[in-house]
N, CA, C and O of each residue as an XYZ file, in Angstrom:
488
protein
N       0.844     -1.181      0.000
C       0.000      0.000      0.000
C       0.889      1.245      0.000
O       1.868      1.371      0.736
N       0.424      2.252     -0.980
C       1.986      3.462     -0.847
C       0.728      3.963      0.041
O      -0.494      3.848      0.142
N       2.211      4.799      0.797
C       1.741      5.881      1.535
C       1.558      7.487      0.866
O       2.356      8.057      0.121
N       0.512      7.901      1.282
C       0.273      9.648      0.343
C       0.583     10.639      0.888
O      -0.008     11.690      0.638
N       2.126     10.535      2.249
C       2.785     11.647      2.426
C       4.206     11.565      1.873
O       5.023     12.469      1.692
N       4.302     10.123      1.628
C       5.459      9.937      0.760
C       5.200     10.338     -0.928
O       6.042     10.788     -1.706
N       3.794     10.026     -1.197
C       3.954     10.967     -2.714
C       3.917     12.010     -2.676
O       4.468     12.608     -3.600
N       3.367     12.665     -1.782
C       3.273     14.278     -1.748
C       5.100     14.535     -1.496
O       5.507     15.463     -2.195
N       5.810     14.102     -0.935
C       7.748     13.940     -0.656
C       8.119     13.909     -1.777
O       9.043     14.659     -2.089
N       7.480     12.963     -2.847
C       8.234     12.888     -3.997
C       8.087     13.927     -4.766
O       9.052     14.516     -5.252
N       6.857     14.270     -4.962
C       6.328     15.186     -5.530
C       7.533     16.740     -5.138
O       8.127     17.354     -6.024
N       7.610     17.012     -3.883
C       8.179     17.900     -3.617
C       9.508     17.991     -4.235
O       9.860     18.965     -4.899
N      10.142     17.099     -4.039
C      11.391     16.945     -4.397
C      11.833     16.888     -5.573
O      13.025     16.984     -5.866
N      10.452     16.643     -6.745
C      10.202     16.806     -8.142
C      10.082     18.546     -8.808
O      10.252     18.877     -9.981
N       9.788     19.318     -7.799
C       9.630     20.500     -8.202
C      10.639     21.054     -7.466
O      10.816     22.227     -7.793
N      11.526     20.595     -6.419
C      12.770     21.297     -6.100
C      13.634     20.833     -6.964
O      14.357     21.795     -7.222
N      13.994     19.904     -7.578
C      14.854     19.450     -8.666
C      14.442     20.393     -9.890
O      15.303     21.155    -10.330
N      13.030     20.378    -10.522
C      12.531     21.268    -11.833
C      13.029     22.869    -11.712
O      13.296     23.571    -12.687
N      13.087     23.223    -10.551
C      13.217     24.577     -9.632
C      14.987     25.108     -9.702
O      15.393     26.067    -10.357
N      15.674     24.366     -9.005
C      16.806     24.375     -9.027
C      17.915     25.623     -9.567
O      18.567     26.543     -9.071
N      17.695     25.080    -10.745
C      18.654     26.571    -11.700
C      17.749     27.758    -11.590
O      18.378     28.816    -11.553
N      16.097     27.909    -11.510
C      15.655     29.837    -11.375
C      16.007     29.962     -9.535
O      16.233     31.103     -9.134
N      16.043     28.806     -8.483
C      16.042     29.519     -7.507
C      16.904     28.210     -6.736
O      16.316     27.228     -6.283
N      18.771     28.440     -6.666
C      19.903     27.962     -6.490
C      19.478     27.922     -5.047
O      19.914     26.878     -4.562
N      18.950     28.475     -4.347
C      19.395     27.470     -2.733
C      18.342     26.694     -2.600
O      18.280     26.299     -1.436
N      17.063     26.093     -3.574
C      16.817     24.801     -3.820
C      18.059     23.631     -2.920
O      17.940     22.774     -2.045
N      19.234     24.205     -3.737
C      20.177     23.150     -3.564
C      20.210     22.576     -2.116
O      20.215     21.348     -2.034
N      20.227     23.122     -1.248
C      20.193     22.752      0.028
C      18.941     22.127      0.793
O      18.833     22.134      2.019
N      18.365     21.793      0.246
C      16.783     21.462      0.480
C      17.009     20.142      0.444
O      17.441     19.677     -0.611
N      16.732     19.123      1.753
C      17.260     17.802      1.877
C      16.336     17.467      2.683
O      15.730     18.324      3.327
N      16.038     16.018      2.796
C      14.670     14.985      3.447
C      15.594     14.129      3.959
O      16.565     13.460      3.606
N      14.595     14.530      5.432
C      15.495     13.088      6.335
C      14.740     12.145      6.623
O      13.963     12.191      7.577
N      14.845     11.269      5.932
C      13.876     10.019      6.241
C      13.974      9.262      7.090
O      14.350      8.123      6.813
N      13.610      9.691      8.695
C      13.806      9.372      9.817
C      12.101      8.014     10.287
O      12.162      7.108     11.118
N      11.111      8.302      9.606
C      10.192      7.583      9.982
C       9.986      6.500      9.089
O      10.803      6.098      8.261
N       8.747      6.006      9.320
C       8.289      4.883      8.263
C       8.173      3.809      8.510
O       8.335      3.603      9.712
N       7.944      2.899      7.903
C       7.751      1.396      8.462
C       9.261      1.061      7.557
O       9.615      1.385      6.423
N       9.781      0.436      8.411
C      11.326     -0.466      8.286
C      11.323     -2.127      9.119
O      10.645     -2.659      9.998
N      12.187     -2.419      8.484
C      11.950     -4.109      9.276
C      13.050     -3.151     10.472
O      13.632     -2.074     10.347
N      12.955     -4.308     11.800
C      13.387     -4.274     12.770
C      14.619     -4.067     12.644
O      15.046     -3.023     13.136
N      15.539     -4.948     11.979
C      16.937     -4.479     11.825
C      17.492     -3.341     11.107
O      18.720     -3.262     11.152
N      16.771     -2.298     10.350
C      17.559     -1.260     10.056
C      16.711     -0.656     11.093
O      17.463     -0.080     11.880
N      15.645     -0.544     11.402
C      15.500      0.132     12.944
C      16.524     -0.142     14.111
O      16.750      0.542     15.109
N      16.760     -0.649     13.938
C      17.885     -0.890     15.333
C      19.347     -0.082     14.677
O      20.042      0.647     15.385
N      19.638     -0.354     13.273
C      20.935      0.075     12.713
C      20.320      1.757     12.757
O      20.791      2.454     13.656
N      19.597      2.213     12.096
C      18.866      3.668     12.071
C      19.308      4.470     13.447
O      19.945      5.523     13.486
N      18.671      3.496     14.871
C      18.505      3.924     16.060
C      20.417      3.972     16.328
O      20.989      5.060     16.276
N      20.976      3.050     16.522
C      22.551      3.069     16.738
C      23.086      4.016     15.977
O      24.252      4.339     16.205
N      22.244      4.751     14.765
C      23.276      5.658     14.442
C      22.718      7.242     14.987
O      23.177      8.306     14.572
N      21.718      7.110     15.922
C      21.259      7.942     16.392
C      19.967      8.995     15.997
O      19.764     10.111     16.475
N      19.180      8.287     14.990
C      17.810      8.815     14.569
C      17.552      8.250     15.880
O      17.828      7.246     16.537
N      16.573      9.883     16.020
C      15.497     10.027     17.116
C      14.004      9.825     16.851
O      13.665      9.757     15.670
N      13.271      9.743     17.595
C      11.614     10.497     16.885
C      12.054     11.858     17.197
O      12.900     12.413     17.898
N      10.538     12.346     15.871
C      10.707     13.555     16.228
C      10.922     14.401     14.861
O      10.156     15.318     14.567
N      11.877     14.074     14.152
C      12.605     14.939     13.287
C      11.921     15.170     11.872
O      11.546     14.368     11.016
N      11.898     16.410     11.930
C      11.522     17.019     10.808
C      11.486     16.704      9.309
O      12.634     16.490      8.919
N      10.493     16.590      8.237
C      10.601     16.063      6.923
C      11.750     16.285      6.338
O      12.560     15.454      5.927
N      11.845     18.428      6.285
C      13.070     18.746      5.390
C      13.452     19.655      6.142
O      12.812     20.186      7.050
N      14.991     19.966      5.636
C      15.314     21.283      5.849
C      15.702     22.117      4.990
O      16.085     21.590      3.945
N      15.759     23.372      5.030
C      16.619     24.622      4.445
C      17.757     25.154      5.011
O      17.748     26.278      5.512
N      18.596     24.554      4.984
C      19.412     25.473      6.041
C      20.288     26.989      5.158
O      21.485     27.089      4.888
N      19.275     27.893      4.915
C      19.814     28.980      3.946
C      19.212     29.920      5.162
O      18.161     29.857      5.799
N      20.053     30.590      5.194
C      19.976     32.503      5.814
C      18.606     32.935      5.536
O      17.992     32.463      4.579
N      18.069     33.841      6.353
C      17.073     34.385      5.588
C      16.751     35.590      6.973
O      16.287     35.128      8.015
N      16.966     36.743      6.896
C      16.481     37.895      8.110
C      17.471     37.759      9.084
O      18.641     38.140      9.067
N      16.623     36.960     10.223
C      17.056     36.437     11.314
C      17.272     35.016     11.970
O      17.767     34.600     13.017
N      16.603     34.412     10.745
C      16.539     32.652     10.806
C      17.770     32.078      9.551
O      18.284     32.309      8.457
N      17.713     31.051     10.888
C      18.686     30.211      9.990
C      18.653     29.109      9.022
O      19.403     28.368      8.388
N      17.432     29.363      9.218
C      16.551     28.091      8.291
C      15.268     28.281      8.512
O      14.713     29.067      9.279
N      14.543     26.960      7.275
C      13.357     26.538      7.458
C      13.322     25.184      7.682
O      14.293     24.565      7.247
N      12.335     24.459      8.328
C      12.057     23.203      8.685
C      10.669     23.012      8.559
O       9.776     23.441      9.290
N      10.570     22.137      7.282
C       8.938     21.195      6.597
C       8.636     20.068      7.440
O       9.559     19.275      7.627
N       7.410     19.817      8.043
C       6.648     19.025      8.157
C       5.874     18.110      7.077
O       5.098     18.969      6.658
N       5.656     17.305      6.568
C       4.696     16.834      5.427
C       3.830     15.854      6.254
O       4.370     14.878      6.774
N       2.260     16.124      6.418
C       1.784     15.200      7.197
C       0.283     14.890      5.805
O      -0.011     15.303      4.683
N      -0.147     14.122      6.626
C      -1.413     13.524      5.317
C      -3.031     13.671      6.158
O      -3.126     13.499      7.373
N      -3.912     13.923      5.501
C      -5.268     13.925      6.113
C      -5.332     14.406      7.182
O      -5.183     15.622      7.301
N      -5.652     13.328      8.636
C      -6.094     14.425      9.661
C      -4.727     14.206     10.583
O      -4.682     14.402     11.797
N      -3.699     13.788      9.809
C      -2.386     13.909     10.983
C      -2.275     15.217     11.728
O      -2.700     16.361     11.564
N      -1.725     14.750     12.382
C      -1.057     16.142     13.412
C       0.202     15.570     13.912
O       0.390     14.364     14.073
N       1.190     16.649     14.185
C       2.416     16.191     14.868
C       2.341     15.545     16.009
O       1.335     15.404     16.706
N       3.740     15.028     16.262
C       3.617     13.675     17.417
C       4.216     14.883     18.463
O       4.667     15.996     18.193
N       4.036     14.215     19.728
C       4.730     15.198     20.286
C       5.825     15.069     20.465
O       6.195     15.441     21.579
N       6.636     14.642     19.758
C       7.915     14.781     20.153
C       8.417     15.802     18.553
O       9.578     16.207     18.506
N       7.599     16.073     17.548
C       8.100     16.688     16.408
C       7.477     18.495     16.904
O       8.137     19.518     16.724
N       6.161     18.432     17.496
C       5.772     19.165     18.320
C       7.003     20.450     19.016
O       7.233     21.643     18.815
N       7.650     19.160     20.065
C       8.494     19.935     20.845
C       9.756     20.536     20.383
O      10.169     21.627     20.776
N      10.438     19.662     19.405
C      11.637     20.204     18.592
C      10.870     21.114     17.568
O      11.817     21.563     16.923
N       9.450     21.800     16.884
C       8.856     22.338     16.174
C       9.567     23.811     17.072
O      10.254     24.688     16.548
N       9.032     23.709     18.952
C       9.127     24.553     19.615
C      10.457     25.027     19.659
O      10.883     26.163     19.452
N      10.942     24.171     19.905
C      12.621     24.056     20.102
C      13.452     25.133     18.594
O      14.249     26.052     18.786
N      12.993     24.686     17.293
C      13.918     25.455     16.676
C      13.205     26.779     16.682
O      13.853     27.821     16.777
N      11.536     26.776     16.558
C      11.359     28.545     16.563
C      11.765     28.914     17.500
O      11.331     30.062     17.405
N      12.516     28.899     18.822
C      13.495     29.085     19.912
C      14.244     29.846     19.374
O      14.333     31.048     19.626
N      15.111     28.997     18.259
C      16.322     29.337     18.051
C      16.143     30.034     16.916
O      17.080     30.281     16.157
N      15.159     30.339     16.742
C      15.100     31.025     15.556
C      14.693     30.764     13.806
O      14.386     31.591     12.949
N      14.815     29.543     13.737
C      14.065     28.814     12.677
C      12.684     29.167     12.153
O      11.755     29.271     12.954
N      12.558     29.296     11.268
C      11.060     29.007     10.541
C      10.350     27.533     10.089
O      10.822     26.848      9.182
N       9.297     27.199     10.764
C       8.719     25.805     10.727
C       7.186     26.049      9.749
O       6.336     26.938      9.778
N       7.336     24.817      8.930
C       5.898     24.991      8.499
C       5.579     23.574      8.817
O       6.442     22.742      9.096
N       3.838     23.247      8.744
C       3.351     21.825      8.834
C       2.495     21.882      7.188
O       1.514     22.581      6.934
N       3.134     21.029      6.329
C       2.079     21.256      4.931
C       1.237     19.943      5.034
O       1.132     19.244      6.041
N       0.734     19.760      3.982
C      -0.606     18.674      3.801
C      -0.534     18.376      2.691
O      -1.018     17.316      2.294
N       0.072     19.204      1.914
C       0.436     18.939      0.273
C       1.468     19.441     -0.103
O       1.948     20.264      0.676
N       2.110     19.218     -1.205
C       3.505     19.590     -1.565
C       3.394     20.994     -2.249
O       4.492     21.550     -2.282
N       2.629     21.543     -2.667
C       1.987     23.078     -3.130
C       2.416     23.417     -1.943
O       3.557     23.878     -1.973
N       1.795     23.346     -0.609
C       1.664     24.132      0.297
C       3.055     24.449      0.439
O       3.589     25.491      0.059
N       3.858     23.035      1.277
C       5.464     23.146      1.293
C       6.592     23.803      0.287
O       7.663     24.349      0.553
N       6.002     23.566     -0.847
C       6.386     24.833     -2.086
C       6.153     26.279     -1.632
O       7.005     27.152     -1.469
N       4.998     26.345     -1.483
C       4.423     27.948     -1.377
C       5.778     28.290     -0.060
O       6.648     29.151     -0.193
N       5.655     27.549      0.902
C       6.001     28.057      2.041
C       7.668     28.235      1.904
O       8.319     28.985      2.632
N       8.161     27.512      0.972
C       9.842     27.583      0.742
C       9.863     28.774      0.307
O      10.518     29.638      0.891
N       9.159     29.028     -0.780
C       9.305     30.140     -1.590
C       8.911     31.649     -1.125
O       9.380     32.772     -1.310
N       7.732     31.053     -0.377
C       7.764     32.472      0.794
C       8.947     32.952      1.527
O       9.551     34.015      1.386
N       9.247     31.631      2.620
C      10.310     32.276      2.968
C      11.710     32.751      2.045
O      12.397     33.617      2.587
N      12.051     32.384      1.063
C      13.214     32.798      0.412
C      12.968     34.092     -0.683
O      13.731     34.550     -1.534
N      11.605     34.478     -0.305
C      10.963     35.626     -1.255
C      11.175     35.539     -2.473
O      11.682     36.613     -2.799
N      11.069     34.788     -3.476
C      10.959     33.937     -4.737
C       9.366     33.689     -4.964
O       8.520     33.483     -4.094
N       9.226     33.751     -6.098
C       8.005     33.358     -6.743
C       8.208     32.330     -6.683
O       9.286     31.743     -6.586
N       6.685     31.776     -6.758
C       6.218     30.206     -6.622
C       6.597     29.114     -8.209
O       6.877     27.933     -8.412
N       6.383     30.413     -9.083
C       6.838     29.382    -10.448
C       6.038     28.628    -10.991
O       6.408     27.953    -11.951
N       4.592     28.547    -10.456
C       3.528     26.714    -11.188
C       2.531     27.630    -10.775
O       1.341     27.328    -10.863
């Protein structure tokens, strides 16, 4: 059965690749594929190398004002964050980060491009 926050991931990563050359810190735009269903043994290899819960879809780590980034959520239907993505959500607007939670890969688009003040492009 695919999952439809992983196509909405692909999807994203389809229009940050198409994107790329009109808006270059694309480039830094990376997915940590910290969740998911895995057999037990790369969960255990995953965990030994120190994935936590918790962690964020993507990041930006590009300048922008006063933040040092952005950090994507991609959740599906009536998800909501766990609390442990919750608390590190809290944790980087702390430090200054910009966090979004999208539902679709438009949204997570819109919201990159907001913050890097770039047109949306589609």
């Amino acid at each position: 059965m695919r999952h439809k926050e992983d196509d909405q991931c692909r999807y994203l990563t389809q229009w940050r690749c198409a994107n790329e050359r009109r808006i270059p810190e694309l480039r830094w735009l990376y997915h940590i594929p910290a969740g998911g269903k895995r057999t037990p043994v790369t969960g255990a290899i995953l965990k030994s190398m120190g994935t936590r819960p918790g962690l964020w879809d993507y990041f930006l780590p590009v300048h922008r004002g006063d933040s040092p980034g952005l950090v994507v959520e991609m959740k599906h239907g009536k998800n909501k964050l766990t609390k442990e993505q919750a608390e590190l959500g809290e944790h980087l607007r702390s430090q200054g980060w910009v966090t979004a939670v999208c539902y679709h890969w438009h949204e997570a688009a819109q919201a990159i491009c907001d913050y890097l003040g770039v047109s949306r492009g589609f």
